[in-house]
C-alpha positions in Angstrom: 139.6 46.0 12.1 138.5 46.7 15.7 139.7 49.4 17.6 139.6 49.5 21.5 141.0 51.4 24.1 140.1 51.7 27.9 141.1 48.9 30.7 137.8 48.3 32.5 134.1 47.1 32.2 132.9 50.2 30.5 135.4 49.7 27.6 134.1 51.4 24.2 134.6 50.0 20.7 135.8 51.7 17.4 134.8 50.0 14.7 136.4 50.8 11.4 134.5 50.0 8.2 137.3 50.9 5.1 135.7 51.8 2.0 136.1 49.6 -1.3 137.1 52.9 -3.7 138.1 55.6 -0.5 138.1 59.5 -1.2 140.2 60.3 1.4 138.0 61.6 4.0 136.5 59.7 6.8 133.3 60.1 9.1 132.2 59.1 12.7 128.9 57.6 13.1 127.8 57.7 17.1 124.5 55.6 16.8 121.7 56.9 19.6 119.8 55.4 22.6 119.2 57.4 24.7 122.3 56.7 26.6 120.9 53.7 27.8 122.1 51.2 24.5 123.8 51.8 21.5 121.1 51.0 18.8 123.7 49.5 16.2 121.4 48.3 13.3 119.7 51.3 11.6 121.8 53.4 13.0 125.1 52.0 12.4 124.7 49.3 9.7 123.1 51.7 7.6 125.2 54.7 8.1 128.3 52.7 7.4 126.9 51.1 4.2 125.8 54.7 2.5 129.4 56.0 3.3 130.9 53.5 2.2 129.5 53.4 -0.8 130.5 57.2 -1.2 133.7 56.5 -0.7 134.2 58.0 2.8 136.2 55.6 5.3 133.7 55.0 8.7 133.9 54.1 12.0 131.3 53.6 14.3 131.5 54.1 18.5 130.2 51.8 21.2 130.1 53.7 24.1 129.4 54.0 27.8 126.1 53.4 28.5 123.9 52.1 31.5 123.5 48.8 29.8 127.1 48.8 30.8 127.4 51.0 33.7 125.7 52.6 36.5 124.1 56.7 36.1 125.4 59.1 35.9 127.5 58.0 33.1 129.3 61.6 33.1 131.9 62.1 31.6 132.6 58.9 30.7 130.8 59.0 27.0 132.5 62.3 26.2 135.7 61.8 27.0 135.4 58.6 24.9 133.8 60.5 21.7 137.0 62.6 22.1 139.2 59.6 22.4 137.5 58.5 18.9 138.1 61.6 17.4 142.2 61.4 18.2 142.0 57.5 16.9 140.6 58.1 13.9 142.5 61.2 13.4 145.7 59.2 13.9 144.6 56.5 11.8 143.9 59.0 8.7 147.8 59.8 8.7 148.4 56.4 8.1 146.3 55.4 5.5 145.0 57.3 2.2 146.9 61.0 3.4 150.0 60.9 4.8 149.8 64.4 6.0 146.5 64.1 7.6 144.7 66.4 5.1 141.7 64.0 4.4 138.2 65.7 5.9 137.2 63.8 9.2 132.9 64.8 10.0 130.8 62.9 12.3 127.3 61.9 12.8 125.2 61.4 15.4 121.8 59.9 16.2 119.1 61.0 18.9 121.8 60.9 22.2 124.4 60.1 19.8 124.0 63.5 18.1 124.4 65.0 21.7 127.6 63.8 21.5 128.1 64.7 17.4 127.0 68.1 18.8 129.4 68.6 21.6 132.4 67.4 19.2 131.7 69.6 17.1 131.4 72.6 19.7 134.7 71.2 20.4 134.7 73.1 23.8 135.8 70.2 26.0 139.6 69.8 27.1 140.7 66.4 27.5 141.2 64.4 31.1 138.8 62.9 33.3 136.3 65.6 34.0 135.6 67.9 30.5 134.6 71.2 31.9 132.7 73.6 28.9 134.7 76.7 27.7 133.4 80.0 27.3 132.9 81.9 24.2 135.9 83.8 24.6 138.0 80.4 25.6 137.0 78.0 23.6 139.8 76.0 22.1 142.4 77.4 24.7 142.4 73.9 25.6 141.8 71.6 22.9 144.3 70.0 20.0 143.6 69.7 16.6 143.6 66.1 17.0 139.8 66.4 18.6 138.6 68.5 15.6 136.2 67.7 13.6 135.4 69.5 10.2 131.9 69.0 10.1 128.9 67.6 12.0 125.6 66.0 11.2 123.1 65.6 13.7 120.1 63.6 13.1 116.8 64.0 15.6 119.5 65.2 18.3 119.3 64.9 22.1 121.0 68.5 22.3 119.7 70.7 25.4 120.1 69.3 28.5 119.3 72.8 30.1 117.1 71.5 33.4 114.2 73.9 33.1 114.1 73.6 29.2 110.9 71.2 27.9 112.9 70.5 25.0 115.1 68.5 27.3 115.1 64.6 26.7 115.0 63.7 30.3 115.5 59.7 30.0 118.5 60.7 28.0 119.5 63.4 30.6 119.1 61.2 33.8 121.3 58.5 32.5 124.3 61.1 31.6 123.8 63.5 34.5 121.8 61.6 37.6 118.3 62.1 38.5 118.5 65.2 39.7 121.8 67.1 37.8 122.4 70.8 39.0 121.0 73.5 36.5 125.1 74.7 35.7 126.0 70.9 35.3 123.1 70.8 32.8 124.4 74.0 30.7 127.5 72.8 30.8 126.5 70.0 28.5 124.5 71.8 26.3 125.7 72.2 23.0 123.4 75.2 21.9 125.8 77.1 24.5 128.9 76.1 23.3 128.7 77.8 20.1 131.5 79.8 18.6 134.2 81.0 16.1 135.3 77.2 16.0 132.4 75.9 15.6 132.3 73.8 11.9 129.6 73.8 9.8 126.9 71.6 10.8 123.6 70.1 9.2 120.9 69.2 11.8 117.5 67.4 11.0 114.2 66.5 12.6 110.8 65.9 12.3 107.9 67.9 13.9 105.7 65.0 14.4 109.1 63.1 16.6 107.2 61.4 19.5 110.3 60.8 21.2 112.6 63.8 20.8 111.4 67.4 20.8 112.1 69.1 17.5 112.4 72.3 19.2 116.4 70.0 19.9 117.1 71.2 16.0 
């Protein structure tokens, strides 16, 4: 079963892969690269298969990228990881838990992560340009339908921060532009967006990652 939404060339896909023996609860998987593909195979394929096989329900999201559209890409990418988020949501209440109550985590990879990550934050109100809440506001603005109850984020893209090395900048040119202002950057940080809301969350890396700095976990 494929799930789309959007009207133009940038469309995104949902992808739902049901489980053969489901528990109930369902994951995300947001497969990376760099925002400039989505790298479906090892990141997708095999997520999908070891969920499965757990019993967990999984979808996996196609979106935005400058395969498929100009840079910057903002905020095009969020505001469809959000738009996954209420689908799935909405799809769980008609399936194994009528009331919703199955668990719903996500999963990201390299850029996808940076997504995962800012889900999980959960400090972006929905509409056409996500601005990041404070400490002290976050989740004025956002439903329970864009919650998420836990994250995973594998070798993330996560600072975006313009002076930080950390900073994948590939990644960050194709979201923000070549040369992003320093509050635009923050804005999309996760590390910033941090609070009371925020769900529990597993990150890993490797030190020796030639691609993204493991200082990002």
């Amino acid at each position: 079963m494929t799930r789309k939404y959007g009207a133009s060339s940038r469309t995104p896909n949902l992808v739902f892969y049901p489980a053969a023996r489901p528990n109930g609860h369902s994951i995300l998987i947001i497969p990376g690269g760099g925002y400039a593909r989505v790298v479906l195979d090892g990141e997708g394929s095999e997520a999908v298969r070891f969920f499965n096989d757990r019993g967990w329900h999984a979808w996996v999201l196609e979106y935005t990228t400058t395969a498929n559209a100009p840079a910057p890409l903002y905020p095009t990418p969020i505001n469809e990881a959000l738009e996954a988020v209420r689908q799935v949501r909405a799809q769980q209440r008609q399936m194994d838990n009528s009331d919703g109550g199955g668990k719903l985590g996500v999963i990201g990879f390299s850029a996808g992560a940076h997504l995962a990550a800012l889900l999980s934050t959960n400090n972006y109100a929905p509409g056409p340009f996500p601005a990041a809440a404070t400490a002290e506001t976050a989740g004025a603005s956002s439903s329970d339908q864009q919650d998420v109850d836990f994250g995973i984020l594998a070798y993330g893209v996560i600072t975006m921060d313009k002076d930080s090395p950390a900073a994948h900048g590939p990644s960050r040119a194709c979201l923000l532009g070549p040369d992003p202002s320093a509050e635009l950057c923050r804005s999309v940080s996760p590390q910033h967006l941090v609070c009371g809301r925020t769900p529990p969350v597993f990150l890993f890396h490797t030190a020796n990652d030639g691609v993204v700095a493991s200082q990002n976990a």
